[in-house]
N, C-alpha and C positions, 0 to 999 in steps of 0.2 A: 764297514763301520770302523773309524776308526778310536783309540781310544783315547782317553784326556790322562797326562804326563804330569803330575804338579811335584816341584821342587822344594824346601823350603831346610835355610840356615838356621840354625838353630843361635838363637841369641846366648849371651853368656847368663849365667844365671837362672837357665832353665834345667830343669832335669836331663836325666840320660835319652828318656823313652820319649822318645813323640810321637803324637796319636794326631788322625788328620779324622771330622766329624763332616759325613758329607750329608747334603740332602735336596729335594727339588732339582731334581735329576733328568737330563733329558737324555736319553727315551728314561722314561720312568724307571726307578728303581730302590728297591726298599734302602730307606734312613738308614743310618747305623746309627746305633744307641750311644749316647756319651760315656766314657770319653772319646768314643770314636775306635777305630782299627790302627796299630800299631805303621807306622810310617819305617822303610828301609833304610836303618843306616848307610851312609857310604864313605868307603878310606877315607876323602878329601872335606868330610866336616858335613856335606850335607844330608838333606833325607828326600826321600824320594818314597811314588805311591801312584801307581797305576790303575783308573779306576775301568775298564776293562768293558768295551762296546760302549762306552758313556761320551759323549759330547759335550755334553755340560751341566754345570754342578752350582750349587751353593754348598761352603765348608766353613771351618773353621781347624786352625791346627792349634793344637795345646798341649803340654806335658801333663795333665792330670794331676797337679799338684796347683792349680790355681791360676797359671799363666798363659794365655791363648791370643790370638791376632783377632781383629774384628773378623766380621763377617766375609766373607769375601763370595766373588763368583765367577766363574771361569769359562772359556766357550773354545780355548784352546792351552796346548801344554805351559805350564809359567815357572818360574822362578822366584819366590819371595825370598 
C-alpha cells in the first residue's frame, strides 16, 4: 500500500502553523476534526503531510486563523 505525499506553500499572509483537514478517504479512514492535524514544516518554505496506507483523500489546508484553499482531492502525491 502505498501512501499519499501532499505538498503545500504557504501563501504570504498566512499564519506560521498549517493544518491539512482530510476526509473521504480511500481505504476508509477516520476524518480529522477541524482544524485538521498540524502540516510539517520544511527549511525550503514548504509543508508537507503524509497520510500513511491512504490512496486518496478529500482535504482542505488552512492556518486556523480563517484562511484555507477550496476543497480539493487527491489520488496521488501533489504539490500546491
Amino acid at each position: 500500500m502505498t501512501d499519499l505525499t501532499l505538498h503545500f506553500q504557504k501563501p504570504a499572509g498566512w499564519a506560521d502553523t498549517i493544518h491539512i483537514h482530510f476526509w473521504n478517504t480511500y481505504p476508509a479512514a477516520a476524518a480529522t476534526t477541524w482544524p485538521g492535524v498540524a502540516m510539517t514544516a520544511r527549511p525550503d518554505g514548504w509543508f508537507v503531510h503524509r497520510l500513511e496506507g491512504i490512496r486518496s483523500a478529500s482535504f482542505v489546508i488552512n492556518d486556523a486563523h480563517g484562511r484555507q484553499t477550496v476543497d480539493e482531492w487527491r489520488d496521488r502525491d501533489g504539490w500546491l
